[in-house]
Every structure is written in C-alpha cells, then in structure tokens.
C-alpha positions as a printed NumPy array, in Angstrom:
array([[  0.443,   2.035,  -7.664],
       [  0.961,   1.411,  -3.632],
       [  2.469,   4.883,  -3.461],
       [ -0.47 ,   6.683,  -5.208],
       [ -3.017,   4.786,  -3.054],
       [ -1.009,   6.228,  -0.331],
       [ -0.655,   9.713,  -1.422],
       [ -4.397,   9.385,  -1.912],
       [ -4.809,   8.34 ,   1.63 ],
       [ -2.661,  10.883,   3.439],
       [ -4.576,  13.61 ,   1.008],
       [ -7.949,  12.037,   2.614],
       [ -6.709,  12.215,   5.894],
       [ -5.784,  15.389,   5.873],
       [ -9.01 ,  17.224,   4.218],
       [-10.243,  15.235,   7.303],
       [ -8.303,  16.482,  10.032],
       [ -7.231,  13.501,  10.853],
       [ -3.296,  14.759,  11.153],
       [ -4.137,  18.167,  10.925],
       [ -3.391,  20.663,  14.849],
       [ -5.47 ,  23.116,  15.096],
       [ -5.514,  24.81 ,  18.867],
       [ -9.148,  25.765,  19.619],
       [ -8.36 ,  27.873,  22.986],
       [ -5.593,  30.29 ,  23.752],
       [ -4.615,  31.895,  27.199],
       [ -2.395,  34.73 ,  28.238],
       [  0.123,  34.274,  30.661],
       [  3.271,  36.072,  32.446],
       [  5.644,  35.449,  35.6  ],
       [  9.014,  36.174,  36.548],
       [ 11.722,  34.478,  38.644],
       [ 14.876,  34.879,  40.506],
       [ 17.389,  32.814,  42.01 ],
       [ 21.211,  32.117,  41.186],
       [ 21.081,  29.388,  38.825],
       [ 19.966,  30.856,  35.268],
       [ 17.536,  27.802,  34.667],
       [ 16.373,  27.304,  38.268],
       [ 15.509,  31.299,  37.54 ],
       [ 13.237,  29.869,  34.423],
       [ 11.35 ,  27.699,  35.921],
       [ 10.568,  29.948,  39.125],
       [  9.489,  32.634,  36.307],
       [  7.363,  29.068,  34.649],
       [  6.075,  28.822,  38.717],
       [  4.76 ,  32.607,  38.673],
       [  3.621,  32.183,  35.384],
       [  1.467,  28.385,  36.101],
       [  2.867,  26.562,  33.448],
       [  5.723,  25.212,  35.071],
       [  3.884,  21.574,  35.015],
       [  3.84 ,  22.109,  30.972],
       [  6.479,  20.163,  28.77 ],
       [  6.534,  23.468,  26.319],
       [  7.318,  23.362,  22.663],
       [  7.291,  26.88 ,  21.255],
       [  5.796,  27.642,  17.954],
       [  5.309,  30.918,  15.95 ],
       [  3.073,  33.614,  15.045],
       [  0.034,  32.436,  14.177],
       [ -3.169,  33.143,  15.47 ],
       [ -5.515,  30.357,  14.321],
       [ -8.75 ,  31.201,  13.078],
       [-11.788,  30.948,  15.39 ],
       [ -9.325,  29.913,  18.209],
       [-11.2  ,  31.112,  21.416],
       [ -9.52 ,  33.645,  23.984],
       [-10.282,  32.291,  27.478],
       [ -8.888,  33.06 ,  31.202],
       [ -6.118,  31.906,  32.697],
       [ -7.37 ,  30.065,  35.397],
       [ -9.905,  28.43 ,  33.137],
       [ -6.766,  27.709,  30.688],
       [ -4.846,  26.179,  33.37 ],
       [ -7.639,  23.684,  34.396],
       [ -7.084,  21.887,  31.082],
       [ -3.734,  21.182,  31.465],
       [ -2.295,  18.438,  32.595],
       [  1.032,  17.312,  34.683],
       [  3.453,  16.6  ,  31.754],
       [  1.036,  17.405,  28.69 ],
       [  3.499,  18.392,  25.782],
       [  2.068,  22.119,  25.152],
       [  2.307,  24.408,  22.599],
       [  3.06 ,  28.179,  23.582],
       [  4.585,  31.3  ,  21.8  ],
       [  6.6  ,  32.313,  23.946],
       [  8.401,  36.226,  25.056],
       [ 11.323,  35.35 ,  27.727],
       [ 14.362,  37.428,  29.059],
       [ 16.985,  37.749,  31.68 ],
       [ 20.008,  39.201,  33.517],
       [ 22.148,  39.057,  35.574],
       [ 23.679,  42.09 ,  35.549],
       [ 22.497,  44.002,  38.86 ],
       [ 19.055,  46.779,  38.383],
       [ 18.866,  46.3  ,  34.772],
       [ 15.318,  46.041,  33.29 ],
       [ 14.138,  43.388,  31.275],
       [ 10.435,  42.404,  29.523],
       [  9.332,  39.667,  27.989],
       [  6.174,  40.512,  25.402],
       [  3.774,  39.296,  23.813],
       [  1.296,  41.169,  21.264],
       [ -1.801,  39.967,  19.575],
       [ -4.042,  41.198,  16.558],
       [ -7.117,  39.477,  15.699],
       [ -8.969,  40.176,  12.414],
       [-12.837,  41.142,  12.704],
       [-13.809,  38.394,  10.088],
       [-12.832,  35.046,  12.249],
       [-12.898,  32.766,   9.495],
       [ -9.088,  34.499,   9.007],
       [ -6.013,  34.103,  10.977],
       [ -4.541,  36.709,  13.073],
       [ -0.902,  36.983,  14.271],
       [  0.771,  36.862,  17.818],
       [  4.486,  38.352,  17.989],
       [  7.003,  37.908,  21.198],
       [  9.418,  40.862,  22.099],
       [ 12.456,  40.532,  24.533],
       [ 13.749,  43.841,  25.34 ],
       [ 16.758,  45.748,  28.015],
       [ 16.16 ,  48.963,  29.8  ],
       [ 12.569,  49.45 ,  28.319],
       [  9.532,  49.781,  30.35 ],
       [  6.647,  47.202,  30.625],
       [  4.387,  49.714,  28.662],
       [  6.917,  50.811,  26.063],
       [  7.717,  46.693,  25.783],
       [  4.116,  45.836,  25.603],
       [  3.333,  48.255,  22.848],
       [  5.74 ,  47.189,  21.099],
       [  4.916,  43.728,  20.552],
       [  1.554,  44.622,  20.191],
       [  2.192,  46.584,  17.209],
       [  4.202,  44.185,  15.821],
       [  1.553,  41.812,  15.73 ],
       [ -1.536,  44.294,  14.41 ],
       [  1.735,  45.505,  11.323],
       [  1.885,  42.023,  10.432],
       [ -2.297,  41.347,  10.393],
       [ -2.4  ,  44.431,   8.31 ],
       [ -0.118,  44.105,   5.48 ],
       [ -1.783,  40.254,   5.356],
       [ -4.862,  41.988,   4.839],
       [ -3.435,  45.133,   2.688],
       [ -4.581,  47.866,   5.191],
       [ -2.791,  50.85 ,   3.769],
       [ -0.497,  52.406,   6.309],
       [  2.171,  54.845,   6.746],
       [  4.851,  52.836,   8.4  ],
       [  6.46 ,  56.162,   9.95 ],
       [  3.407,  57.518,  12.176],
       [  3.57 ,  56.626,  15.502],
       [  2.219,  53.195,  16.971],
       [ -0.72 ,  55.229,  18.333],
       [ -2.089,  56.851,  14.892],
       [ -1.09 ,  53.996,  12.988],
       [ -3.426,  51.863,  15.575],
       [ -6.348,  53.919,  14.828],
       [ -5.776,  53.552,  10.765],
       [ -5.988,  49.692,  11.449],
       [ -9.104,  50.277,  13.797],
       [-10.997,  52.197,  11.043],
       [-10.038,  50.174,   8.546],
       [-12.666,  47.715,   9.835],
       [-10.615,  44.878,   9.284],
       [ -8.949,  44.523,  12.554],
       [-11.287,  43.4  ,  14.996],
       [ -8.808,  44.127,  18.341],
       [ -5.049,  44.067,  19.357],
       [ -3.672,  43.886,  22.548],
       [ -0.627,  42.872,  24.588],
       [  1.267,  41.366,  27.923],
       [  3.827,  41.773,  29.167],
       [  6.329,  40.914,  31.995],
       [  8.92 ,  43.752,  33.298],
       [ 11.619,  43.122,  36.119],
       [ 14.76 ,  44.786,  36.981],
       [ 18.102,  42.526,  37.782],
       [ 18.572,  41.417,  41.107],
       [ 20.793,  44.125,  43.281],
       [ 23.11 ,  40.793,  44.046],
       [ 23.563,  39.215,  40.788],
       [ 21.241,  36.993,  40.914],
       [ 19.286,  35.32 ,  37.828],
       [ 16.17 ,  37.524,  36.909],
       [ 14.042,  36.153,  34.297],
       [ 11.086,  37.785,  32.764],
       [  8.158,  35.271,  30.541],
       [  5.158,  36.255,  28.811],
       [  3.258,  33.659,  26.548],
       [  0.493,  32.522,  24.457],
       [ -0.545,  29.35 ,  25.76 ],
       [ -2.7  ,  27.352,  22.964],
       [ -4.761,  24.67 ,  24.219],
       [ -5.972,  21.682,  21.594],
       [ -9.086,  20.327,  22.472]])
C-alpha cells in the first residue's frame, strides 16, 4: 500500500513539473584555445568561448519545445560562477602542427513550437569551418525531418535537400556554428568548441 501511495505521488509530481528539467533559453557559443597543456588548451578555448565559469554537464540532441533562442551576451548574464550547466557540446583538438580542426554545432527547429527540434555536434580534421558547419547543420534538420516524415532523397546534396525540408512547411529554420582553427606551427595544444548552452529558468 506505502509503495502505491508513492508511485501515486511521484506520478503527481511529475504531471506537475515538480522533478521534471525543462531549459526555457538556449544560446550559441564558440572559442578556441592554445597553449601546451591539452586541458589548460580547453579551458582557454572555455575563456574565448565565456563559459569557462560554467561547471558543464553535456547532454544530447534535443531541442526542447518552445525553448527561446537568445544572445550570447544576454545568455551569459544568467549564469552564474559555478552554476552546474547544461550544454551540447562540439569540441576538437591537435596537436599535430597546421592541421585544421572544427568543432560544430547544427540546429533545426520545427515551425509548429509545441514540437521538439534537434541540435547535433560535429568534430571534424582538415575540413573547413563552412564545410564543418554545414555539416552539422544538416545533421540536425535530417534528424527533425524523418521525426516529422518529410519525404527526402537522402542522396541530393545538403543544399537541395535543405530546400525540400523548407517547402515542406514543417521546418521552421536550421542553422549552424561553428569553430575552425589550424594546429599550432610549434606543437602546441589547439582546441576548437562550439556549444548549445541551455539555460533553466
């Protein structure tokens, strides 16, 4: 009987939201870093990126519904020193002298908001920061549209296929960002971050 009462209770307070995370806010945000320790590398790229001050705890690919896109800087300002944050986050590095990294992250949001949409990271070598961008981008709009069943020919090119998802009148926009750098000449750690930063409240 006690452990009905209390299935019955964590049922209730769950229809209520009482344990229930949903972020409300999202910002974008990239940065890289360099230096000869791999992690002191990190957090330089964290520095450049302004979330350095952010105990991070990555999570996946979803884009909640009627979560609001804001600015950076206006992102930032609700953070605070040591706030346990939840990010997907796009990261990569090198030290192997002039190679090129990105770190990517892509975004499709459906044009009814009362639906999810999806965000997708990419890490990538030798690939531009547009090539890397579009990438991840159409990762995330591919995923969106088989949730929704947009018919598609998975072999056109990211371009046409964009435009399908675009008439389909479904997807409401997609969009990337993305951080490129090449490997220090020296050897030094390069690391390259991109990120969705999701903000609770």
């Amino acid at each position: 009987m006690r452990k009905k009462k209390k299935e019955e209770d964590l049922d209730s307070l769950i229809k209520k939201g009482g344990d229930v995370m949903i972020p409300r806010k999202v910002f974008f945000t990239k940065g890289a870093g360099m230096h000869k320790d791999k992690l002191a590398s990190f957090e330089l790229a964290l520095r450049s990126a302004g979330i350095e001050k952010c105990n991070l705890v990555y999570v996946s690919s979803i884009f909640p519904a009627t979560c609001k896109i804001i600015s950076k800087e206006k992102g930032l300002k609700l953070i605070d020193p040591g706030q346990i944050t939840y990010c997907v986050m796009a990261k990569s590095e090198t030290n192997e002298p002039n190679r090129l990294i990105s770190a990517s992250i892509g975004l499709a949001v459906p044009k009814d908001n009362n639906n999810y949409g999806y965000l997708s990271e990419h890490h990538s070598f030798g690939e531009t920061a547009k090539k890397s961008g579009e990438y991840a981008e159409d990762l995330a709009a591919t995923m969106l549209a088989t949730t929704l069943g947009i018919p598609f020919d998975p072999n056109l090119a990211w371009d046409e296929r964009k435009q399908v998802y675009k008439a389909s009148g479904y997807i409401f926009k997609s969009t990337h960002i993305c951080q490129s750098a090449e490997g220090n000449k020296y050897g030094l750690w390069t690391t390259a971050v991109a990120a969705a930063v999701f903000i609770m409240d």
